[in-house]
C-alpha positions in Angstrom: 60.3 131.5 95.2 61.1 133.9 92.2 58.8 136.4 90.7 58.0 134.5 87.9 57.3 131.1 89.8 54.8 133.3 92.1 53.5 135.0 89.6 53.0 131.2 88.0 51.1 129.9 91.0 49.0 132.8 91.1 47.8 132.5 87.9 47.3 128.7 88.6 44.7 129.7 91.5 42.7 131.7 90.2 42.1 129.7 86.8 41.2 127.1 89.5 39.1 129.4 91.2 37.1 129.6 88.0 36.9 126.4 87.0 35.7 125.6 90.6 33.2 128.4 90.2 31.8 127.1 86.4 31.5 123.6 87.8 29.4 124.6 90.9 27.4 127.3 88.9 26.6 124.1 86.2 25.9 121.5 88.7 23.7 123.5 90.5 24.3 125.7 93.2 23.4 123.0 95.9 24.4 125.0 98.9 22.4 128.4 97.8 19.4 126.9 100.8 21.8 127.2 103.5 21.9 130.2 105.4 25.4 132.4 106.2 25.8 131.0 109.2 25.2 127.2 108.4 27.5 127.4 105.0 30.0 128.7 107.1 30.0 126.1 109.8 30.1 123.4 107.1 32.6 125.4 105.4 34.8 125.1 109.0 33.9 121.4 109.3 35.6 120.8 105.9 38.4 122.6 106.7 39.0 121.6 109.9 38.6 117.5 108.2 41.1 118.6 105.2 43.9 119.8 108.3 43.5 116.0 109.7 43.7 114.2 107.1 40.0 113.3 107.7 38.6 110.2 105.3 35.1 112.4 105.9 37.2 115.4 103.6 35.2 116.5 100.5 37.3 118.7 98.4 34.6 119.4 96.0 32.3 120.0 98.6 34.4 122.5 100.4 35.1 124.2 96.7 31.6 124.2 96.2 31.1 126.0 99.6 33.4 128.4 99.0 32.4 129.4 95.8 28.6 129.9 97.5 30.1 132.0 100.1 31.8 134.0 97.6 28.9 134.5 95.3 27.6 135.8 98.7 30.0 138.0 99.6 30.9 136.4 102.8 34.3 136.5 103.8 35.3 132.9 105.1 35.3 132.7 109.2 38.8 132.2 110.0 38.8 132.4 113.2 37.0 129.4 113.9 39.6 127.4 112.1 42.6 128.8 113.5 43.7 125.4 114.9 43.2 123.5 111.2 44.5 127.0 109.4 48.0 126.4 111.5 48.1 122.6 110.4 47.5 123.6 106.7 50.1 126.1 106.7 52.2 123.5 107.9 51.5 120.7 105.5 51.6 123.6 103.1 55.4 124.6 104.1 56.5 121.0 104.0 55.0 120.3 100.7 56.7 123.2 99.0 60.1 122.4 100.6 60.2 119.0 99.3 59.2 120.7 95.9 62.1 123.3 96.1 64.3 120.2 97.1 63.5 118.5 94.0 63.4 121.6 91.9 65.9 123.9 93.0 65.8 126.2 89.9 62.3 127.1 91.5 63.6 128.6 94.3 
């Protein structure tokens, strides 16, 4: 990936990151009740649905959740996804290759 194309999906991310962060902040911050430790167990149970494919996967919920923990200030507890963390690197590494085989000019 060149420079430019990182510095792209960078850029990408964290305008995400904002919108996510508006759109949880307007509809209500519905997980500001739970404590750390249950928004962080929810948080893992997302994650760990999103690595298999899970019908049960809510990706606005787990946006939502992390934008709570990071209003918080609590960092997200990796270690208890390190199983789902190593099947979305994966997916991750697989999607990107098909997208550099499509696009080589990306690379």
């Amino acid at each position: 990936m060149t420079d430019q194309s990182r510095e792209a999906v960078e850029l990408l991310l964290k305008n995400r990151q904002s919108d996510n962060r508006q759109s949880y902040l307007v509809r209500g911050r519905r997980y500001e009740q739970l404590s750390a430790n249950d928004l962080c167990k929810l948080w893992a149970e997302q994650m760990n649905r999103w690595a298999d494919d899970s019908i049960a996967f809510d990706q606005r919920a787990l946006n939502d959740l992390r934008v709570e923990m990071g209003l918080r200030e609590i960092a997200p507890p990796l270690e208890q996804i390190a199983e789902a963390r190593q099947k979305i690197l994966a997916k991750s590494g697989k999607a990107l290759a098909t997208i550099f085989a499509d696009h080589p000019e990306t690379k």
